[in-house]
Structure formats: structure tokens, C-alpha cells
C-alpha positions as CSV (number, residue, x, y, z in Angstrom):
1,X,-19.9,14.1,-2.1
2,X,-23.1,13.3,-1.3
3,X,-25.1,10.6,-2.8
4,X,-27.2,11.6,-6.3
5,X,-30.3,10.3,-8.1
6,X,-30.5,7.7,-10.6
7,X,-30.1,10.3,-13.2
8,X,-26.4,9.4,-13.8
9,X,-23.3,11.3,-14.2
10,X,-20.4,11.7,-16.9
11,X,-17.0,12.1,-16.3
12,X,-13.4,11.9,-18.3
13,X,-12.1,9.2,-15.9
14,X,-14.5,7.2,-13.6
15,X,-11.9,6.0,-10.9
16,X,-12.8,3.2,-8.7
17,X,-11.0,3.1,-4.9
18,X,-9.9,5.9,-2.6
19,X,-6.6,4.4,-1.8
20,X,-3.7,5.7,-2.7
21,X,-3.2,4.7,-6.2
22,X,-7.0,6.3,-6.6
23,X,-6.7,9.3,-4.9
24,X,-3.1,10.2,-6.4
25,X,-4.4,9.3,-9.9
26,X,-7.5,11.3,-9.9
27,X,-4.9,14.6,-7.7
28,X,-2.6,14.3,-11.3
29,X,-5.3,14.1,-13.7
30,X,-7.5,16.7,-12.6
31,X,-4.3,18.7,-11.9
32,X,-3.5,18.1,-15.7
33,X,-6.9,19.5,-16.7
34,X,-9.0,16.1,-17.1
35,X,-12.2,15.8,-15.3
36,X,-11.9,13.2,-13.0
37,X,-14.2,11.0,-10.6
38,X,-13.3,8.8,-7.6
39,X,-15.6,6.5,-6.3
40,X,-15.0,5.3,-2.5
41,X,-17.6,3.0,-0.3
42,X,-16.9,3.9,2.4
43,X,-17.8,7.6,4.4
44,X,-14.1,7.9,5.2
45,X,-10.4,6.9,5.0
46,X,-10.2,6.0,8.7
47,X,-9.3,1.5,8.5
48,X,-7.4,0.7,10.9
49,X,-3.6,-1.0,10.1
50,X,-3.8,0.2,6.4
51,X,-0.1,0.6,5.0
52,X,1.4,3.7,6.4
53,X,4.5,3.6,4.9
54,X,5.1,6.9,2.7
55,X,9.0,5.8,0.7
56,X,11.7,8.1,-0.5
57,X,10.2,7.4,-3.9
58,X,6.5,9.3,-3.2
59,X,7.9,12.5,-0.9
60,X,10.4,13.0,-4.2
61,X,7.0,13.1,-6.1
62,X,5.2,15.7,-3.3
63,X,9.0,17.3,-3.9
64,X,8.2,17.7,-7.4
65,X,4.3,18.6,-7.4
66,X,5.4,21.1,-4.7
67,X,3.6,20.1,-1.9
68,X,6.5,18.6,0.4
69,X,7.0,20.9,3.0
70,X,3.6,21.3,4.0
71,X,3.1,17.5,4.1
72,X,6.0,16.8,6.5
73,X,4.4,19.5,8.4
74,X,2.0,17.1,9.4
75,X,3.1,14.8,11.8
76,X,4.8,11.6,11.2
77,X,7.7,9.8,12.4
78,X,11.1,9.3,10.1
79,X,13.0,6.1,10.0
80,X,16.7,6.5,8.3
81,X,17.7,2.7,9.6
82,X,15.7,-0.2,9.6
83,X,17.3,-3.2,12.4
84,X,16.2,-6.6,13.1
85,X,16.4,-8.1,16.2
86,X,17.6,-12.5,16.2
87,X,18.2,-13.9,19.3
88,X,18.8,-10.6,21.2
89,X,21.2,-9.6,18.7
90,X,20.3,-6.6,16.8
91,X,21.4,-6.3,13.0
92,X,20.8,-3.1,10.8
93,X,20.0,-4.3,7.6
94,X,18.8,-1.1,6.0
95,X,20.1,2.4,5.4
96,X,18.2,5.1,3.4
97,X,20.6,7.8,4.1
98,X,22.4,7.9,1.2
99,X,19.4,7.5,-1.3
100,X,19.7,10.3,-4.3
101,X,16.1,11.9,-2.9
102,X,15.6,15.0,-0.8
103,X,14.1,12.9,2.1
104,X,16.2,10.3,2.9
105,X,14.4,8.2,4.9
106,X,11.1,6.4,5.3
107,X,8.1,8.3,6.6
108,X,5.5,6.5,9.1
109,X,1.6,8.6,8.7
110,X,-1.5,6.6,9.2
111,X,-2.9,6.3,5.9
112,X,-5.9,8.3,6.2
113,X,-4.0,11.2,6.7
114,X,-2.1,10.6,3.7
115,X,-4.9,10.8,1.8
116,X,-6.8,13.2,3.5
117,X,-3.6,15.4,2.9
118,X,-3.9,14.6,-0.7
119,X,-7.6,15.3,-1.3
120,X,-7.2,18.7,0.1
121,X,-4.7,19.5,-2.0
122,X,-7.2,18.6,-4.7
123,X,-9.9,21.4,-3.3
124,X,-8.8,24.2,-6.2
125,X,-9.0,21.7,-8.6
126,X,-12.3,22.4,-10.2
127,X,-12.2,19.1,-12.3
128,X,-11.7,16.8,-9.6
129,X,-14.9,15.5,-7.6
130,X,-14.8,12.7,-5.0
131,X,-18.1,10.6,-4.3
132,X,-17.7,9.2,-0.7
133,X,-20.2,5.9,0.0
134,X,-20.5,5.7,-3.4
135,X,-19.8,1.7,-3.6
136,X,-19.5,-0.3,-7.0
137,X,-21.4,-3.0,-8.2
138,X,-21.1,-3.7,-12.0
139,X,-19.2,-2.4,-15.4
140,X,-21.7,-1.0,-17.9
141,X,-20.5,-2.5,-21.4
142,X,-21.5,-1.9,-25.3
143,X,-20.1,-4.1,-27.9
144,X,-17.0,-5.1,-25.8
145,X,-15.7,-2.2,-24.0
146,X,-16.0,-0.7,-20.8
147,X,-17.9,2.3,-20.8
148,X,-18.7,3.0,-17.3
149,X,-20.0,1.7,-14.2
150,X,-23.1,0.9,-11.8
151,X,-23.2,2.2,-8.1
152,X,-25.0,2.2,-4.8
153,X,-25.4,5.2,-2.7
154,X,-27.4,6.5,0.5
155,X,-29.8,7.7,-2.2
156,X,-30.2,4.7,-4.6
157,X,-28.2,3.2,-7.6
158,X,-26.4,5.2,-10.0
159,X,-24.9,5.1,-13.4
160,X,-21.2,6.8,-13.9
161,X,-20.0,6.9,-17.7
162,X,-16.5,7.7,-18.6
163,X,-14.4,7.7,-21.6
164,X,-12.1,5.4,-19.2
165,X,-12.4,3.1,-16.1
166,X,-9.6,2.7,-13.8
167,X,-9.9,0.3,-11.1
168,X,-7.9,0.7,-8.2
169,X,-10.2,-1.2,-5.6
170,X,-7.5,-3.0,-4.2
171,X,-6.7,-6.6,-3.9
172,X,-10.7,-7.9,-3.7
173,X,-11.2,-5.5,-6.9
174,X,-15.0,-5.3,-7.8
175,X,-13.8,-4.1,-10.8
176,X,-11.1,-6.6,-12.2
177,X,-14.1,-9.4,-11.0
178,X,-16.6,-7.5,-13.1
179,X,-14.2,-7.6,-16.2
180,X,-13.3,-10.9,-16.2
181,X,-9.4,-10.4,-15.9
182,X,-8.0,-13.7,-15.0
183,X,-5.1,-13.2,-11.9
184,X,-2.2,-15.7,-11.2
185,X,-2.0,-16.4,-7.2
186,X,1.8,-16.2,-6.7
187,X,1.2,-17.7,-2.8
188,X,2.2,-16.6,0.3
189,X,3.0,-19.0,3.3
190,X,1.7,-16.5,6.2
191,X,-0.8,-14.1,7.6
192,X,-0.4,-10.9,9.8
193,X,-2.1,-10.1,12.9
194,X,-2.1,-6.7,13.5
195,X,-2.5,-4.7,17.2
196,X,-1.4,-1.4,19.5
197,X,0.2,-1.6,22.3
198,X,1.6,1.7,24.3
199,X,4.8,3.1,24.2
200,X,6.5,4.4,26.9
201,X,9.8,6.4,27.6
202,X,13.2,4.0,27.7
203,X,11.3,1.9,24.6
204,X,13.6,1.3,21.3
205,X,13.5,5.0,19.7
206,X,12.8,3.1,15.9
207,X,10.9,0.4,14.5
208,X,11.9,-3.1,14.7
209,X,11.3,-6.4,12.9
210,X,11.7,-9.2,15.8
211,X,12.7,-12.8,14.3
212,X,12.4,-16.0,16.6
213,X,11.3,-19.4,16.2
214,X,7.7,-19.6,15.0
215,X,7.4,-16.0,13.7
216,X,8.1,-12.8,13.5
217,X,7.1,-9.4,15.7
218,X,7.3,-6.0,13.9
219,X,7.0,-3.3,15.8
220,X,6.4,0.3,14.1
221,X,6.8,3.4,16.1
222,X,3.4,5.4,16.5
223,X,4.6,8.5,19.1
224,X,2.4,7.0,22.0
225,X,2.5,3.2,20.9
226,X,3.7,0.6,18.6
227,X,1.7,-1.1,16.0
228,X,2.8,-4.1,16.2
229,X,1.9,-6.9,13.9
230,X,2.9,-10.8,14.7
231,X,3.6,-12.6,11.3
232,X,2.1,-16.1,11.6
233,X,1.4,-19.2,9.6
234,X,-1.3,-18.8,6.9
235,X,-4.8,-20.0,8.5
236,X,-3.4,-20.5,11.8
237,X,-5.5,-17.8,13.4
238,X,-7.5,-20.8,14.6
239,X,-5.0,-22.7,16.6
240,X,-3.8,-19.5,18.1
241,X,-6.8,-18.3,19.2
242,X,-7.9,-22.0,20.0
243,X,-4.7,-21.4,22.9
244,X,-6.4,-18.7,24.7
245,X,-5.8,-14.8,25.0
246,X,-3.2,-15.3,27.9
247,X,-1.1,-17.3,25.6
248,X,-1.0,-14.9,22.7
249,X,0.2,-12.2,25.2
250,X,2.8,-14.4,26.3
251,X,4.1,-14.9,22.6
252,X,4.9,-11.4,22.0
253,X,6.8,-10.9,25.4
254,X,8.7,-13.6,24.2
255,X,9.1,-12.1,21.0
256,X,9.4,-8.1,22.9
257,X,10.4,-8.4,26.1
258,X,10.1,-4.3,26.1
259,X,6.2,-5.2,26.3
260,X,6.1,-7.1,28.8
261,X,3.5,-5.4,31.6
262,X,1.6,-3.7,29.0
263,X,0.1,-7.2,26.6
264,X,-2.9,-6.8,29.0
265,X,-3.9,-3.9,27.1
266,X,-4.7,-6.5,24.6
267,X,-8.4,-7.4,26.6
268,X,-9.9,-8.9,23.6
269,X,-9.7,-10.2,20.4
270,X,-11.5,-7.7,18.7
271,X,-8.4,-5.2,19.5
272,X,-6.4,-7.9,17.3
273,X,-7.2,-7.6,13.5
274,X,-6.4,-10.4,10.9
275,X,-4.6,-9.5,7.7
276,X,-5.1,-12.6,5.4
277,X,-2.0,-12.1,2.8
278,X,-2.1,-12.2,-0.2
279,X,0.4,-11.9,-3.3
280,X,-1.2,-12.2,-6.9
281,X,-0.9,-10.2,-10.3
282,X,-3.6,-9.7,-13.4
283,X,-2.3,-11.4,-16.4
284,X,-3.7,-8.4,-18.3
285,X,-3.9,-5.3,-16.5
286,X,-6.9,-3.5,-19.4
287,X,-9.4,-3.9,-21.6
288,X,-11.2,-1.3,-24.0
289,X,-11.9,1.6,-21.6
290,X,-11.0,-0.1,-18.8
291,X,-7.3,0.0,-16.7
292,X,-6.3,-1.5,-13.1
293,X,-3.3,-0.2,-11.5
294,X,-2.7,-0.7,-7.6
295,X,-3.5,-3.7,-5.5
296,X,-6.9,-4.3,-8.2
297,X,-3.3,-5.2,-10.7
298,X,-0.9,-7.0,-8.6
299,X,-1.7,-7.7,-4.8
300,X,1.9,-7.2,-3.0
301,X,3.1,-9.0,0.2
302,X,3.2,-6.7,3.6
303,X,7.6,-7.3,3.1
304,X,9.1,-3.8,3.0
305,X,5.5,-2.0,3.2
306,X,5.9,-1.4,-0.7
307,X,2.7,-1.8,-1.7
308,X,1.4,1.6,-1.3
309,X,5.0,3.0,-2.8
310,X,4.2,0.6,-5.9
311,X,0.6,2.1,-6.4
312,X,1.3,5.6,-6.4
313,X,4.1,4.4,-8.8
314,X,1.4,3.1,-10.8
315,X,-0.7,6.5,-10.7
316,X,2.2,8.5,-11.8
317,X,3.0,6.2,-14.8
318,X,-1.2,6.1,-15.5
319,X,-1.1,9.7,-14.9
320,X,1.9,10.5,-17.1
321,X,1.3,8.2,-20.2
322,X,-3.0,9.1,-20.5
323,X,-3.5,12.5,-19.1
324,X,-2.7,14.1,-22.6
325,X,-4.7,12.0,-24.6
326,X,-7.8,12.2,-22.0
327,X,-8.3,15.3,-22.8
328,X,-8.9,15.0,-26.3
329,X,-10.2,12.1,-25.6
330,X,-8.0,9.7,-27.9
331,X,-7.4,6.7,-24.9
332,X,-7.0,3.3,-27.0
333,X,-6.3,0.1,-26.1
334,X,-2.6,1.1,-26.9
335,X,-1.8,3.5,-24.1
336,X,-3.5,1.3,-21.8
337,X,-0.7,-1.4,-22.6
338,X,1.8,1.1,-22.5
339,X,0.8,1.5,-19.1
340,X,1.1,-1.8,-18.3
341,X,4.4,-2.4,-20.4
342,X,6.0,0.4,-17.9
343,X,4.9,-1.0,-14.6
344,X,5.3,-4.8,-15.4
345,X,9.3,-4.8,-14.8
346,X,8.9,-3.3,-11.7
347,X,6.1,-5.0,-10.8
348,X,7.3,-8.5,-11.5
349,X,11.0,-7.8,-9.7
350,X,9.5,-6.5,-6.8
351,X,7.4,-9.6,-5.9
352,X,10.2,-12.0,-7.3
353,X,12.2,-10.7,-4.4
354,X,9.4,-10.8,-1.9
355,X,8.8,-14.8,-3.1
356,X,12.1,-15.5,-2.2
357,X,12.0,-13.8,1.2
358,X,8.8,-15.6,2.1
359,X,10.6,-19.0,0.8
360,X,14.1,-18.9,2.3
361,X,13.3,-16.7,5.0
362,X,9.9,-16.3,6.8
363,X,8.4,-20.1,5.9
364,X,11.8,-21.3,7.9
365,X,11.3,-19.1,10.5
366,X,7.6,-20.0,10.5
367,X,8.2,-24.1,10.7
368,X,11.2,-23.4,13.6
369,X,11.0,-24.9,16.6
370,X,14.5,-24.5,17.9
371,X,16.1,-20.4,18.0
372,X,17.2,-18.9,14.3
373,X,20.2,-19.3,13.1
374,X,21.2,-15.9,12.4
375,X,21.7,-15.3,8.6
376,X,25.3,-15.2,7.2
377,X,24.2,-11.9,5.3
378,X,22.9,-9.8,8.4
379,X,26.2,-10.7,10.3
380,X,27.7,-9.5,6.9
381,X,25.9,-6.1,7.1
382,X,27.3,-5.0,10.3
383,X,30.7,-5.5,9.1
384,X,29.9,-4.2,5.7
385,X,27.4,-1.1,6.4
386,X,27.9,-0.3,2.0
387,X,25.8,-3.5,2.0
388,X,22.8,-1.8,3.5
389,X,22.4,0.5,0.8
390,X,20.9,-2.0,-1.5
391,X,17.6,-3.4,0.8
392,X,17.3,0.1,1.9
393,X,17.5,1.1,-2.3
394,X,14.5,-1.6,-2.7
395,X,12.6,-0.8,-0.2
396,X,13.1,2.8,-0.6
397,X,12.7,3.9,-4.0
398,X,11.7,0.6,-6.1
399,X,12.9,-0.7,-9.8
400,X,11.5,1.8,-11.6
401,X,10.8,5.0,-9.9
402,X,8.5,7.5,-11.5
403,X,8.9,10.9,-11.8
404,X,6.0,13.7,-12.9
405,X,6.4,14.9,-16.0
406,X,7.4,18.7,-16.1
407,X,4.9,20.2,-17.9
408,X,2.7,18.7,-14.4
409,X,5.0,19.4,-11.4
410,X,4.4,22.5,-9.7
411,X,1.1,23.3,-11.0
């Protein structure tokens, strides 16, 4: 893993990104036989207020590539209901229980233990190599396709060639920059600020999403605290900050009055991280010898945490439709499309619904001045608890869930 000369390397498939969609590509590949590279920047998974949502969806994949019961092994907290919280009223508005998985509910892991989970599982694959530090600069190209790419490590630049390129960078992709893919920005009318604050005994025993006038507090249950991240108009990090410290704290006892006493852990802003959303999608997903899948495809807003479920959705599909023909190395421009034909439904309904949230829903709650009106629909799903099936449905298991192909599963 360390860094090499400028000698270069060759590989089957030269993947760009250790996130999820990169590490659970390059697990299935190598697991299929292909030699596989992943190329990461930085020395280790550990970012703080990554996604760390794990759906219904991916532990029915770690179900069928055997590997479930020693993941939940690891620890992790399960959420079966989702609530929200208007005007002291609480509202369930989610209910995985009666998904058709094994696991049926959501699983809360910080995400580098997701993916340090998954690169061990990875250490009897003999085809499988991961490059830590290892940070991309450039595509090297002859006569119009992508034939591998340019890198800086501890030890100077190298070259990587590969029959194929799969980018999966994430949503500031060095790689879909680099190939010229041209990206449509859908919008997004808010930002996240992301924080801990401690938990202590007689707190809510699940997460919460926390609605009030002028945004909105969710609160994710960690074991010994909450990460809690205050949804906020986009670029008015400024004006917040502009209000002072003490302020801020007050907001979120407003928001949480379970907090209140503990905001002081909050000393600084540097214990506050910004998480400037985004929601976008490539127009083209490929070129010759070149895929992105992930957040380098189709950056997803932080609604329903289903960005990570939609990447590894995107691995298994990659995974599925090229592994056979990277071995005889036969990848052409058609598979890559096929790729991109099967994860285009999903990929387009899931952020069709998340544009209407963020329309009818969070900008309202975001220009409010006076208490929310609760929503028909919520009062509606406590009556009707059959209703809650179908957010928890979306958020759960997606459009299009994928599934490993047999001849794969179970090594």
C-alpha cells in the first residue's frame, strides 16, 4: 500500500475513490477473479460525518456474499422506525419492519468502519490491491479512450494503466473533471452543519429529525452521543456564524430541548463542520475505458442518507454486468452504457423525489418565520401506520435494488 516508483503499474480495473462505491466495486471484482486497483488520497478512511447509513438493500448484499453475521458483529446501532418531531408532536413516518430483507431495519456504523470491514474481507483476495495516499491527477489517453491514469504519492508521480477506469471519487470527481463529462446541477436550497454532542441516559432511545421554523435538527444516535446535523439555508453559514457561538447553541435547544446543558460542549467552531449540498448527475456516465458510478455519477442530497445505499447499488450493477467480460478483457463502450442504462431509473427517481422534498418541504421550513404547520400526511401516518411502509420502502431498499449474481455470492 505503500507508495512506488515512477515505473508504473498495470492492472484490469484502475478504480479511483475508497468510498463505498470503490471499495465494494474493487471487493466483487477481485472476488470474481479480475485484478483490481483502488486508488485513495488519503492514509485512511477516518472523515468525520461521512454517510453512515448501511440500508436493508446493502446487509441483503453482505446476506448474500456471506459476510452478514460477522459484520453486525461489529457494533452499530439499528433503527426499525424513523419519527419526526413538529411542534412537540412526534410523528413516525417510517417503518422498515416489514421490508422483504433479513435485516429489517436501518444500520447506523461510522463509515470508516464500513469500509475497513470491507477491505478485510478483501485480504484472501490475491487480485485485489489497495494503494492508500495514492491521489489522482490526470487520465492518460490515446486516440480517444481512457487508458489509465496519473498519480501522486509519498514517493513521486506514478502511472496506473488499466483495460478500464472507474471513477468513484465522489461528488468533486478528479476523474469525471479530467474526462470532460458535462454534469447537470439539479439545485439544492440548503446546507448541513454537522456536530457531536453527548448522550446521556433518559435521552430519546432512536434518531430523530426535528422540524421548526427556520430549519431542521437531526439527531442520529451514536451509543455515547448524537450526531446531530442542523439543516440550514444554502450560504448562510455566514450570517450564522456572523450571530456569535452563544446563539448557535441557543438554536439547537430550541430545536432539542433534550440538549439543553450540554451545547457548551460545542467550544468552537472548528467542532462544527460544513456540508455544502449538493445534488447533480453526469449526462453521460462513460467514455472508452472509462466508467463513473457513485457520487463521481450523480451527487445525491443528505434526504434519507441514500447516497451511500445508491453507490454500492451502482458497484453491484458495475460489478455484475463487467466482471465477466474483464477477464477476457472484451469491456466496450456497450457494457459501459449498459451500466448506465440500469442505474439511470433509479437514479433519476430517487432524486426526483428528493427535489420535491427540498421544494415543498425543507425550502418552506427554511423561509418560516412563524411554527410549522404540521403536514396533512404525517397526521395521516399515525392513523394509517400501512402508510409508513412506503418512505420506509424508499429509503430502505431504493427503485431498483441489486442483487449479486449467483455464480458470485458466497465465494
Amino acid at each position: 500500500m505503500d507508495g512506488q516508483s515512477s515505473e508504473g503499474l498495470e492492472t484490469c480495473c484502475c478504480i479511483v475513490g475508497g468510498g463505498p462505491a470503490g471499495i465494494m466495486l474493487g471487493f466483487l471484482l477481485a472476488r470474481s477473479g479480475v485484478q483490481v486497483t483502488v486508488l485513495e488520497k488519503h492514509a485512511d478512511f477516518l472523515r468525520d460525518f461521512r454517510g453512515d447509513t448501511i440500508h436493508p438493500s446493502t446487509l441483503e448484499l453482505m446476506h448474500e456474499l456471506g459476510i452478514l453475521e460477522e459484520f453486525l458483529k461489529r457494533p452499530h446501532n439499528e433503527v426499525r422506525e424513523i419519527t419526526a418531531q413538529i411542534g412537540g408532536e412526534t410523528f413516525p413516518i417510517g417503518d422498515f419492519t416489514h421490508l422483504p430483507t433479513r435485516c429489517k431495519f436501518l444500520a447506523f456504523m461510522p463509515q470508516w468502519d464500513f469500509l475497513n470491514f470491507i477491505v478485510e474481507q478483501t485480504r484472501s483476495l490475491p487480485r485485489f490491491q489497495l494503494r492508500m495516499e495514492t491521489e489522482v491527477t490526470g487520465l492518460i489517453e490515446d486516440a480517444g479512450r481512457v487508458k489509465g491514469v496519473r498519480a501522486r504519492t509519498r514517493a513521486g508521480e506514478i502511472e496506473v494503466r488499466a483495460d478500464l477506469v472507474v471513477g468513484a471519487d465522489g461528488r468533486h470527481s478528479v476523474v469525471r473533471r479530467s474526462a470532460g463529462l458535462a454534469v447537470d446541477d439539479l439545485g439544492a436550497p440548503m446546507d448541513v452543519l454537522w456536530m457531536r454532542v453527548s448522550r446521556r441516559p433518559g435521552d430519546p432511545q432512536q434518531s430523530l429529525g426535528n422540524v421548526d421554523a427556520g430549519g431542521i435538527l437531526i439527531m442520529i444516535e451514536r451509543g455515547d452521543y448524537w450526531q446531530c446535523g442542523l439543516v440550514i439555508r444554502k450560504g448562510g453559514i455566514d450570517e450564522i456564524k456572523g450571530k456569535g457561538l452563544a446563539a448557535f447553541q441557543e438554536r439547537l435547544v430550541r430545536f432539542a430541548p433534550v440538549l439543553a446543558g450540554r451545547v457548551s460542549e460545542l467550544a468552537s467552531w472548528d467542532q462544527i463542520k460544513l456540508l455544502t449540498v449538493t445534488v447533480d448527475r453526469l449526462r453521460k456516465w462513460h467514455r472508452p475505458g472509462l466508467l463513473c458510478i457513485g457520487d463521481s455519477a450523480h451527487a445525491m442530497s443528505p434526504i434519507g442518507g441514500v447516497g451511500i445505499n445508491l453507490a454500492i447499488q451502482d458497484a453491484v450493477a458495475a460489478s455484475n454486468i463487467l466482471a465477466a467480460r474483464l477477464l477476457v478483457g472484451t469491456v466496450d463502450e456497450a457494457c459501459l452504457i449498459a451500466v448506465e442504462r440500469r442505474r439511470t431509473m433509479p437514479t433519476r427517481l430517487t432524486q426526483r423525489v428528493q427535489l420535491f422534498i427540498q421544494k415543498r418541504v425543507i425550502t418552506r421550513v427554511l423561509d418560516a418565520s412563524k411554527p410549522v404547520k404540521i403536514p396533512a400526511i404525517f397526521r395521516l401516518m399515525r392513523r394509517m401506520p400501512v402508510l409508513r411502509r412506503i418512505p420506509a420502502r424508499i429509503v430502505g431498499m431504493g427503485f431498483r435494488p441489486e442483487h449479486v449474481k449467483s455464480e458470485w455470492a458466497r465465494g
